[in-house]
N, C-alpha and C positions, 0 to 999 in steps of 0.2 A: 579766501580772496573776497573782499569787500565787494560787493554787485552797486552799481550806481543808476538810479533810475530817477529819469525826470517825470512828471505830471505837470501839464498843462492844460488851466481849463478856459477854453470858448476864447479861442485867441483870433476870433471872426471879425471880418471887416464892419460887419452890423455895431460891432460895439467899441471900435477904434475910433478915439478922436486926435484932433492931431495935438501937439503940445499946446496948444493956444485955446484948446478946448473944441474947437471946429469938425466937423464932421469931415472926416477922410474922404476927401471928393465931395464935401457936399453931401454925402450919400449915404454915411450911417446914419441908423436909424435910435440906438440908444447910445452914443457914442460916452465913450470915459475919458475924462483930463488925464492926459497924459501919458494913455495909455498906447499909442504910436509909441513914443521914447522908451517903453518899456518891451515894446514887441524888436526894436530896435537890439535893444540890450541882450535881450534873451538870443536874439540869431545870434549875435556873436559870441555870447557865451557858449553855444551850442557848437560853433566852429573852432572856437578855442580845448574845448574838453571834449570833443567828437569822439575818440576811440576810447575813452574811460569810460563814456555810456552805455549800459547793456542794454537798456529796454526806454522808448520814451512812448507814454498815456497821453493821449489829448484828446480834451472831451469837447463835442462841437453841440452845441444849442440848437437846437434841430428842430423845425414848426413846419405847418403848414394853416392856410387860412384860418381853417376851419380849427379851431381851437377855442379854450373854454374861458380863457385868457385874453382874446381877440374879439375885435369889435363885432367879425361875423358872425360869432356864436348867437348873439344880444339883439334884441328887437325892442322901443321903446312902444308905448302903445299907440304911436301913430306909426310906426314900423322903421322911425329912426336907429340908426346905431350908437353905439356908448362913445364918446369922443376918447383920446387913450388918457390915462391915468385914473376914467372913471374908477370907482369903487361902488362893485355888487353887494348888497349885504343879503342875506334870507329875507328881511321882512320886505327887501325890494322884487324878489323875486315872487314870494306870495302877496303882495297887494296888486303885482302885475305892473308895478315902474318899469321893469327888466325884467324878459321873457326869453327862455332860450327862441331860438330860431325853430324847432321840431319841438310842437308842445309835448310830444310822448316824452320829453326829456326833463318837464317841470320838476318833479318830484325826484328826479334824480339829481338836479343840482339845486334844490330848497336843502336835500340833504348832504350834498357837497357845500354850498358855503356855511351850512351850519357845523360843519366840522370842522371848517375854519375857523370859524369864530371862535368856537369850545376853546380852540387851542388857547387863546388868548394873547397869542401874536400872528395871524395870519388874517387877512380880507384876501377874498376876490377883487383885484385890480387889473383893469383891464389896458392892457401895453400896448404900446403902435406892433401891427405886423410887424416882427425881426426874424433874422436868420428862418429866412424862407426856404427849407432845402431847393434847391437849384438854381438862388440868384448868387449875386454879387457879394449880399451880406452873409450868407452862410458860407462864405470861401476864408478859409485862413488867410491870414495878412500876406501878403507875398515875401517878402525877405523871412516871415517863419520859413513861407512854405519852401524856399528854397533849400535852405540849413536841414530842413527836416528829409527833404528828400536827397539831400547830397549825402545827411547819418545812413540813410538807407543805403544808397550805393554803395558806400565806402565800408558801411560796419556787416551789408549784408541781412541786415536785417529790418524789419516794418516796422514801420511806426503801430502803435494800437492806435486806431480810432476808434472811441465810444462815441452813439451819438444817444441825447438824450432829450426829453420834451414832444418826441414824435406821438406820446397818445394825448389826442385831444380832450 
């Protein structure tokens, strides 16, 4: 017997915008074109195929301020923070442009964004605060969240939630 499993990732209001591209209330913080229409689609896919599904994964994007990615991490040298999209490189961190917030932490990310670099696709960029565990944006879209919780009553079974991004 064939097993049918869904995976869904980070289907949070942080990063819903509506079809017009607008932030879901105003209130996402990285909002996607389109992607209302598409969390749309997926509830009722989910309602249409509900007892075929064995198992469904959703993984939530999970922060908290303080993160290495986040503007709190970052002190400029008058003690300003990174506006979001900045980009930290190594040589910004040891000339002192960008200074983590706990100096005991210099040398630990001189050697985190230098390992991003190495890669030769990765910088440190730093995002607006999103999916803050416990606001509004770390909440699944609501018509997911209904579909997902009616597979549970009805299949008896839990959804998996992973969450990930919680170490700073």
């Amino acid at each position: 017997m064939t097993k049918a499993q869904l995976f869904i990732i980070d289907p949070q209001k942080d990063f819903i915008g509506t079809d017009k591209g607008d932030p879901l209330d105003g209130k996402a913080t990285l909002p996607v074109k389109g992607a209302e229409g598409d969390m749309k689609r997926l509830s009722r896919m989910i309602a249409r195929v509900r007892p075929k599904l064995d198992d469904i994964i959703v993984t939530l994007d999970s922060h908290r301020p303080i993160d290495v990615a986040h503007p709190a991490m970052w002190r400029g040298p008058n003690g300003e923070r990174p506006n979001p999209y900045t980009i930290i490189k190594s040589s910004d961190v040891k000339s002192g442009m960008w200074s983590p917030r706990l100096p005991d932490l210099r040398a630990r990310m001189i050697r985190y964004t230098k390992a991003l670099e190495a890669t030769g696709k990765y910088l440190l960029i730093i995002w607006p605060e999103h999916c803050l565990i416990g606001t509004w944006g770390h909440t699944v879209y609501d018509d997911l969240m209904g579909e997902l919780l009616e597979w549970e009553r009805s299949q008896f079974v839990n959804v998996d939630y992973v969450t990930k991004g919680t170490n700073p």
